[in-house]
C-alpha positions in Angstrom: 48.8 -29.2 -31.0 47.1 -25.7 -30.3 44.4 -25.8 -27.3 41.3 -24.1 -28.2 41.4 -21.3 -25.3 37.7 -22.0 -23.3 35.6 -18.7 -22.8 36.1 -17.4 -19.7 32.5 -17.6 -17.5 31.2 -14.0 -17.3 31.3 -12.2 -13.6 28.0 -12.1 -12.0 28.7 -8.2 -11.5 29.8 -7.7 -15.4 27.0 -9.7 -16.1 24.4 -7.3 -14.3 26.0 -4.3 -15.8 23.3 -2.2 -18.1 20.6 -4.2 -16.6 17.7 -2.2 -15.5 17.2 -2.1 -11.8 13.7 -3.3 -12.3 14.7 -6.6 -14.5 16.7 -7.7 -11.1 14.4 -6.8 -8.5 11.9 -8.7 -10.7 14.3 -11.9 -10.9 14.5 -12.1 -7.5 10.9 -11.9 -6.5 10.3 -14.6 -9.2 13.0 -16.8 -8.0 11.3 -16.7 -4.6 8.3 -17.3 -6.1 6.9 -14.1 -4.8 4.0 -12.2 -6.1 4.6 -8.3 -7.6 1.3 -7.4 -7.9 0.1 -3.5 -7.7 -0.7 -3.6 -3.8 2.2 -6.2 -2.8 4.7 -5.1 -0.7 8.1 -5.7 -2.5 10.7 -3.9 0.2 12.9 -7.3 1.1 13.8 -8.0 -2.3 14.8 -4.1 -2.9 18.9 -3.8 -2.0 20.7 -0.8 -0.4 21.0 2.0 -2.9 18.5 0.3 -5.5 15.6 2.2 -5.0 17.4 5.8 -6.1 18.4 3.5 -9.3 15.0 2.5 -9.7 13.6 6.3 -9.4 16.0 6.9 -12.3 14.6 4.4 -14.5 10.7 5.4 -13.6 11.7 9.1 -14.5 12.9 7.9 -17.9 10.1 5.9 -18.9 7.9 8.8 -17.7 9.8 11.4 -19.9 9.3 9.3 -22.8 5.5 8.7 -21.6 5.7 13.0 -21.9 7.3 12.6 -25.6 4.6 10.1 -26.7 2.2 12.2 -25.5 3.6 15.3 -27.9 4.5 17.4 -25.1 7.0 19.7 -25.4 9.2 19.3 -22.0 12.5 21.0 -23.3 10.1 24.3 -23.9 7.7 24.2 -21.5 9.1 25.4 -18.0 5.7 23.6 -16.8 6.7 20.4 -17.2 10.7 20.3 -17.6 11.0 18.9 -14.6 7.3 16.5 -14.1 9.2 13.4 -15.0 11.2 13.4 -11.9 8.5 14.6 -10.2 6.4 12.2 -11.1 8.9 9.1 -10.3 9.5 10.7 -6.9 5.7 10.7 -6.4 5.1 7.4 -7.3 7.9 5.8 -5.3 8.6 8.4 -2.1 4.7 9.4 -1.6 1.8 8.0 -3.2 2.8 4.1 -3.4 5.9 4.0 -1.1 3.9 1.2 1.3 5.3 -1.2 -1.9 8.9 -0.3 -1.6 9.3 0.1 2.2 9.3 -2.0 5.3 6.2 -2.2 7.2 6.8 0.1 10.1 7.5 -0.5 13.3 4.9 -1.5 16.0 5.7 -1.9 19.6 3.6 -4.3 21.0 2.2 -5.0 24.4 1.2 -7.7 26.7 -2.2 -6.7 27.7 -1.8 -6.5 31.7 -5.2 -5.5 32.8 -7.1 -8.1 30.5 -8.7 -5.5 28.9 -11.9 -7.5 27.3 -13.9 -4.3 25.9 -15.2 -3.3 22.4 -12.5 -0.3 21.4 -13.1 1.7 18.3 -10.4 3.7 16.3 -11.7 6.4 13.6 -12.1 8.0 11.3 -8.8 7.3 10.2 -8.0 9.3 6.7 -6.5 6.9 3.9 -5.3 8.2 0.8 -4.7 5.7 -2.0 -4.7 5.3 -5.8 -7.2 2.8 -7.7 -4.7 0.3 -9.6 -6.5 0.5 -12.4 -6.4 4.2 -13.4 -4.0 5.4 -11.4 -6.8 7.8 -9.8 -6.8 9.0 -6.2 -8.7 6.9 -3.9 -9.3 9.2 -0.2 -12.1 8.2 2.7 -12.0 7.2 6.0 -11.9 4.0 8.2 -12.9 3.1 11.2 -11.5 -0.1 13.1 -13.0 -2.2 15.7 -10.9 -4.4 18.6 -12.4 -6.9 20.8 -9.2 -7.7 22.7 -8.6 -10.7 24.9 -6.3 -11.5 27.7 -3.5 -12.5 25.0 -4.1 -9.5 22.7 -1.2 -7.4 21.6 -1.7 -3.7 22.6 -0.8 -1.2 20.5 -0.5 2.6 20.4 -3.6 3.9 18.8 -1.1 6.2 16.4 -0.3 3.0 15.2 -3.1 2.0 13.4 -2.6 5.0 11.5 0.6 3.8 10.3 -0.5 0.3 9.7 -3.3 1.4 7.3 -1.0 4.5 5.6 1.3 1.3 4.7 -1.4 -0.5 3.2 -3.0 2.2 1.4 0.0 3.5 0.0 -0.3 1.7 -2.9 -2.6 1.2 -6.1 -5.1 -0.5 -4.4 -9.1 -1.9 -5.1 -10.8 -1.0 -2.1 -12.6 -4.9 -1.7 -8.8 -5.8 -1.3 -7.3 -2.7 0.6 -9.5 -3.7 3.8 -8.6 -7.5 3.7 -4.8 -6.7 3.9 -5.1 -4.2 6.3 -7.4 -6.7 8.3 -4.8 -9.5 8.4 -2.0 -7.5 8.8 -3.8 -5.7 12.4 -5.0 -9.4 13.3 -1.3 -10.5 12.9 -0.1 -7.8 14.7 -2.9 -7.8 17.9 -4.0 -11.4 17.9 -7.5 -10.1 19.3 -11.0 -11.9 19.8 -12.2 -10.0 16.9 -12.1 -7.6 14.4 -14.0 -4.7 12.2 -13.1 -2.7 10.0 -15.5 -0.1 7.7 -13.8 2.2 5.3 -15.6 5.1 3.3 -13.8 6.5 0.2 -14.5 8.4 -2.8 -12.8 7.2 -5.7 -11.8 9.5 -8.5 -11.6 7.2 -11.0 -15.3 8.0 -11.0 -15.3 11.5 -10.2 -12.3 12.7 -12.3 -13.4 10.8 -15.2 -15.7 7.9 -16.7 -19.6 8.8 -15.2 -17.5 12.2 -13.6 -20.1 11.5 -10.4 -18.7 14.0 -7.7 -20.9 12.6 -4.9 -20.5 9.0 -5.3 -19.1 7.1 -2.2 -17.9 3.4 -1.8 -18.8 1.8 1.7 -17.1 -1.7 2.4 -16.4 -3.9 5.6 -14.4 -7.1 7.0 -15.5 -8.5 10.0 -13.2 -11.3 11.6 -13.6 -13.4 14.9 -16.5 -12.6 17.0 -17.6 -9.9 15.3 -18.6 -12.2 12.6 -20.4 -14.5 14.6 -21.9 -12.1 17.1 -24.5 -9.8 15.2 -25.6 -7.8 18.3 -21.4 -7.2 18.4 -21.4 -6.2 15.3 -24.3 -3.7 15.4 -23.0 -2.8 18.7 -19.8 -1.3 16.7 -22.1 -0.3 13.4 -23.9 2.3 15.7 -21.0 3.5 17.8 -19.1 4.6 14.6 -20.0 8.7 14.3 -22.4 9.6 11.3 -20.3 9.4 8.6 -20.6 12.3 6.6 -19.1 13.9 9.8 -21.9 15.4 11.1 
């Protein structure tokens, strides 16, 4: 009596073949049960050699983005090439804070028990609103009451911390609150300010097209929220800021 033969299971690797880079990286943040949203940082669930895949795709969705707007990219030496440059933009520049690690921070103990109100700033951030895809560029400034168990850090690094959590389609309410737990993880300190200052060009670019409008937002953590003369204490030491 003839066996009927049973299908051979497929290979996981002959299985992934032809699937977009994106539809894995997006099955394994939901089998973690991690969030993707615009201004979540996605790097650990990115593998070796993956992100070049994944500039590929972007740059072909963009070119047919181009074609769907009725623009003429074989002709026009303008914009032959603005899909790739696009993609690289997105993924290398603009919102690279999703798709890399956070950077490295060398911490400190704090030897000499430093216990006095620091202020870094203006810092320039450079972001893009997540929901036009608009530039978003201001200034912060950040406030560190340290104790004798606070982390020191350089104050370039700041810089860096706030570049990698700017670096992505952001809302400003939401930008400051990441970078605020993200500094408190990384310094442990009494407490923490931060005030950011930002035109958004979502506004200016288009809708009301108001050049001069400015959005002013804050987070206050630890004693600065429960010490008001603190917190004006750091209000008035931050420069006049439209840099005068």
């Amino acid at each position: 009596m003839l066996m009927k033969a049973e299908s051979t299971p497929l290979i996981p690797a002959a299985a992934d073949e032809g699937t977009p880079v994106s539809v894995k990286i997006r099955e394994r943040l939901k089998a973690a049960r991690k969030r993707f949203h615009s201004n979540d940082n996605i790097a650990d669930y990115i593998e070796p050699g993956e992100l070049d895949a994944l500039l590929r795709e972007v740059e072909d969705k963009m070119q047919g983005v181009l074609d769907s707007m009725v623009i003429d990219t074989d002709s026009d030496h303008n914009t032959a090439a603005t899909a790739r440059r696009v993609a690289r933009m997105y993924l290398t520049e603009v919102f690279r804070g999703r798709y890399i690690k956070s950077p490295t921070v060398t911490e400190f103990p704090n030897a000499e028990h430093l216990n006095e109100l620091m202020i870094v700033g203006p810092i320039t951030v450079r972001s893009a609103c997540s929901h036009h895809f608009c530039p978003v560029i201001g200034k912060l400034w950040i406030g560190i009451m340290p104790n004798e168990h606070t982390n020191v850090i350089g104050l370039s690094k700041y810089a860096r911390l706030a570049e990698w959590v700017m670096d992505r389609p952001q809302i400003q309410e939401e930008a400051v609150v990441q970078l605020a737990d993200l500094i408190m993880e990384k310094t442990q300190p009494d407490g923490l300010a931060i005030v950011m200052e930002a035109s958004h060009y979502c506004m200016a670019w288009r809708g009301v097209k108001d050049m001069d409008s400015k959005m002013i937002n804050s987070v206050m953590r630890g004693v600065f929220l429960k010490d008001s003369a603190l917190r004006r204490e750091f209000l008035s030491l931050i420069p006049r800021r439209n840099g005068n």
